[in-house]
PLY file of the C-alpha trace (Angstrom):
ply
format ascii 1.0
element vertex 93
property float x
property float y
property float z
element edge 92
property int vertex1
property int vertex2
end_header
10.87 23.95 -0.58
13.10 21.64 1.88
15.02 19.42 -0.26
15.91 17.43 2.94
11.65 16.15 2.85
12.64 14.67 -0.33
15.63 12.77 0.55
14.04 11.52 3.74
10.65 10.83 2.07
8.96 12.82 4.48
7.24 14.54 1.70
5.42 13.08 -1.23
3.87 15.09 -4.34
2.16 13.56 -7.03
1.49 15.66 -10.27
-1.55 16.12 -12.43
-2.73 13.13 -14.00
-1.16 10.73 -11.65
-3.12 8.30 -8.77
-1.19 7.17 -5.26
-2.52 4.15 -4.08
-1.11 2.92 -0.48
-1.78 0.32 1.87
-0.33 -0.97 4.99
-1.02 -4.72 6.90
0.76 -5.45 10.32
1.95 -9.00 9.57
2.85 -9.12 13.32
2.54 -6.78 16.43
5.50 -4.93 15.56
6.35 -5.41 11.92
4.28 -3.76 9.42
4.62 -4.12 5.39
2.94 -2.03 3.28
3.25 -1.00 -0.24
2.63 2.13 -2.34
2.03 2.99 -6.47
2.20 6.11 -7.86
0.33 5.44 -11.34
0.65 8.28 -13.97
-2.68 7.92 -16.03
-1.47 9.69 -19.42
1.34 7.64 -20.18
0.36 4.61 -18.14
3.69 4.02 -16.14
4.02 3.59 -12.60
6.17 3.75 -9.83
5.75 0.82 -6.91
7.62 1.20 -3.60
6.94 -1.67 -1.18
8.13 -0.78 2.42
8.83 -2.72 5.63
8.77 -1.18 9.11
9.75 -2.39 12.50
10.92 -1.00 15.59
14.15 -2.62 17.00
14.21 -0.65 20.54
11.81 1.89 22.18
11.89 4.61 20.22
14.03 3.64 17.51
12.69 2.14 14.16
14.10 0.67 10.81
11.94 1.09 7.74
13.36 0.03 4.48
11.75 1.81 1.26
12.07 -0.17 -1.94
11.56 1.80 -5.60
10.45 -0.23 -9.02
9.65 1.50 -11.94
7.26 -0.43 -14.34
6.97 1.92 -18.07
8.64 1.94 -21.21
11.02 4.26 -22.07
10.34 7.99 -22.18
8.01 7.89 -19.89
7.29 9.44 -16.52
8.28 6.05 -14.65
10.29 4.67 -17.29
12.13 1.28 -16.49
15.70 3.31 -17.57
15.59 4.99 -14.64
16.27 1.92 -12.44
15.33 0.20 -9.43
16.71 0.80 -6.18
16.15 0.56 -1.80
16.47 3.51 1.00
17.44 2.28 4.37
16.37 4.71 7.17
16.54 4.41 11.05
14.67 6.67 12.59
15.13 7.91 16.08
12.22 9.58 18.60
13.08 11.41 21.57
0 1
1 2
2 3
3 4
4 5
5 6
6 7
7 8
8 9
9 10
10 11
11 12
12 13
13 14
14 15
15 16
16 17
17 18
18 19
19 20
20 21
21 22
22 23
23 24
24 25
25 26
26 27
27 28
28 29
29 30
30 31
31 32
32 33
33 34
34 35
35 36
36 37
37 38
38 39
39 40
40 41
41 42
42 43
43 44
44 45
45 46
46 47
47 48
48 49
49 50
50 51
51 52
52 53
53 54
54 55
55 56
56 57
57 58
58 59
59 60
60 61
61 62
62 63
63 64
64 65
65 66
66 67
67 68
68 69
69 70
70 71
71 72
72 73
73 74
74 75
75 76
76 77
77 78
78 79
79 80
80 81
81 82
82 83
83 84
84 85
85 86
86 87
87 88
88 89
89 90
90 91
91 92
């Protein structure tokens, strides 16, 4: 268990009871938005984290993660537990 793949969202677990929807559109030949939803079907919350990728040089990317919650509270994607945005360059050689 890595807890570096969760920080840099290289890994992604859903649990029981919960649907990931994803889908991805390249809006141009180098930018591509996409979007994600991680739905938890008991409590019917969900988590939505639209993303935005483009390279800037050869090898070299920028992809900016955004994270809404949408649920009331006490539940698993309550709205308490706050929005927020990831940043991350990432670098191929």
């Amino acid at each position: 268990n890595n807890w570096m793949w969760y920080l840099s969202a290289e890994l992604k677990t859903i649990g029981r009871n919960q649907l990931l929807t994803m889908f991805q559109y390249p809006i141009t030949d180098l930018i591509t938005i996409g979007c994600m939803a991680i739905t938890s079907m008991s409590d019917k919350s969900s988590a939505i984290v639209p993303t935005l990728n483009c390279p800037i040089f050869e090898d070299v990317e920028l992809i900016f993660y955004g994270n809404i919650y949408v649920g009331s509270e006490g539940k698993s994607f309550s709205s308490n537990l706050g929005n927020g945005g990831m940043l991350r360059f990432r670098v191929y050689f």
